[in-house]
N, C-alpha and C positions, 0 to 999 in steps of 0.2 A: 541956826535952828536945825535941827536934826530932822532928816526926812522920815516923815510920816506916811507909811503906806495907805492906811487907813485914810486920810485927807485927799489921797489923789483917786483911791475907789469910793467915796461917798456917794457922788452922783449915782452909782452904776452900783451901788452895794445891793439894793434888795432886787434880789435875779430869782426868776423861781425857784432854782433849788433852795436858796436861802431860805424865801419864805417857805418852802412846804418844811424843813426842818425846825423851824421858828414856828409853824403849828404843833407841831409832834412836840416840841418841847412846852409850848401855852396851856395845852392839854394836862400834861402832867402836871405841872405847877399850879395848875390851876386848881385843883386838888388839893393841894397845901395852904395855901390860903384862905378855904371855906372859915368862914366866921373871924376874919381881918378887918369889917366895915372900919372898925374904928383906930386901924394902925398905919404906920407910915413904912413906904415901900422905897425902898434905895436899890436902881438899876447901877449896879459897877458897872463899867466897858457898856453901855447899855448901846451906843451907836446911833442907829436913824432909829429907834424903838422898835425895833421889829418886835422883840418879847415884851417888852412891859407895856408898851401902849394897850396892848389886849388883857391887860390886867388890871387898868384904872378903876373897873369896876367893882370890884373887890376889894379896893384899900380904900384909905379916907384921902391919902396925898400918894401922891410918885415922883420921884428925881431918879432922872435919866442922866448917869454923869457919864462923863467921857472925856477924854483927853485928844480927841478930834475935833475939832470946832467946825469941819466942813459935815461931820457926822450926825452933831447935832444940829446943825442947820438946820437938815432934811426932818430930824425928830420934830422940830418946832414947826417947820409946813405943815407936817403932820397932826401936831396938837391943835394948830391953827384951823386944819380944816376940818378937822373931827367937832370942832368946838369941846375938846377935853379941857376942864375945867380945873382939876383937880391933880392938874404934872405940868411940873417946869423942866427945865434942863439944866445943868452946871458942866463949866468946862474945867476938867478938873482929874489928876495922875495924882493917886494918894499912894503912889512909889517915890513922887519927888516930896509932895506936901498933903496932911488931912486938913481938909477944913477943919472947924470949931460946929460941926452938928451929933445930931443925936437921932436914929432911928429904930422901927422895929421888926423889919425886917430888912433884911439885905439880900439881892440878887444878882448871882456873878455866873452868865451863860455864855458858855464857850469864849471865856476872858482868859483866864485862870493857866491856859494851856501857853498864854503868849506872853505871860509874866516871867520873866527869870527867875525871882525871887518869891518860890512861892511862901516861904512861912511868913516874908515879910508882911505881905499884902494880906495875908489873911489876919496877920495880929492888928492891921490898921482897920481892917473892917468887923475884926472884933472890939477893937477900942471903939468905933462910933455906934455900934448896937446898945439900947436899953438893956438894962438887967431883964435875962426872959426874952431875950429878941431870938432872933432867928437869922440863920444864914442859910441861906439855898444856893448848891454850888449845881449846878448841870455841866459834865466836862464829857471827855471822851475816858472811857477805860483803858488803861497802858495797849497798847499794841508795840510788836517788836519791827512791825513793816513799816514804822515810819520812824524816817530818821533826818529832823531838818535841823539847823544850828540855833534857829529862832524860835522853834516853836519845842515844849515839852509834846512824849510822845504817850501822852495820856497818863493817867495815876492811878495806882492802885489801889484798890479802896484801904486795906492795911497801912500802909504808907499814910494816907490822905488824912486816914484815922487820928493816927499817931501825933501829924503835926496838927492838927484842929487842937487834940487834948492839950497837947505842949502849949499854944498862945490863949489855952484860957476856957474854951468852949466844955459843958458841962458834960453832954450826949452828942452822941451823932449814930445816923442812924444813915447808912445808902444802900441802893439799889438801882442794878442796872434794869430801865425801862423802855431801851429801843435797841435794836440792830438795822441798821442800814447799809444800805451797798453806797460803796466811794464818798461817802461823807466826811473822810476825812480824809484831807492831800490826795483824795483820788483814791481811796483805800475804805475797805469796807470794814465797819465799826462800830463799836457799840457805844450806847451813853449813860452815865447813870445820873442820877440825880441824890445829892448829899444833903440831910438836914441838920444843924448844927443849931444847940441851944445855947443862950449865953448863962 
């Protein structure tokens, strides 16, 4: 089995910094969502839920998927103790395999950068969007000061463009909506947030 970074920081993932960026990002999305009572919300990479759990309120269902099982462990304490009603979790890499679902919105926050394959995964989570669904991507903006083997060093909204049109998506629309100091690899960054229609 291939080591999972992510499985061995589950316990210890939500650290403040995490969470105060995981507001800043709740915030704007939260925005995009107005009038969703009645649609289904898909967390990609979603983790312990630091962002969707704060958005259950807004949709009518939520799946927190992830391909960490210790990750979402923490997400289910979490639904457990909130008494949230209306989000399950799936353990689940739709780089190896997509389930057989259907949703109307999809959310991929700060995932997207640790994919290798970006076009791949976004034509998989364009396959499972409803006609009219919605993709919201929250990434980092290209920066030149970071340079890891694993991780992409942000996208540029052009580029980002380009391959959304290429697998399918009708509009897309982004903007950058924070700048922070060292939020990414210790490097100061900006994020934007992408919305994609199907």
């Amino acid at each position: 089995m291939e080591d999972n970074v992510f499985e061995r920081m589950a316990k210890k993932y939500d650290t403040v910094e995490r969470i105060e960026l995981a507001n800043v990002i709740v915030d704007e999305v939260r925005k995009e969502l107005q009038n969703s009572k009645s649609k289904s919300l898909l967390d990609y990479g979603g983790g312990t839920g630091l962002v969707s759990l704060r958005l259950t309120d807004l949709v009518e269902t939520t799946l927190v998927v992830d391909s960490s099982e210790g990750m979402l462990d923490v997400a289910q304490t979490k639904i457990s103790r909130l008494g949230i009603a209306n989000t399950e979790v799936l353990h689940s890499d739709f780089s190896k395999e997509t389930p057989d679902l259907k949703v109307d919105i999809v959310l991929i926050s700060l995932v997207l950068l640790h994919i290798p394959d970006t076009k791949e995964i976004l034509q998989q989570l364009f396959n499972i969007l409803n006609v009219g669904g919605k993709l919201l991507i929250v990434d980092f903006n290209k920066n030149d000061q970071i340079n890891h083997p694993k991780v992409h060093n942000g996208f540029s909204h052009g580029e980002l463009k380009n391959i959304l049109s290429e697998v399918g998506f009708k509009t897309t629309d982004i903007k950058t909506f924070y700048q922070g100091e060292r939020i990414f690899m210790n490097q100061d960054a900006s994020m934007f947030l992408s919305t994609s229609v199907k």
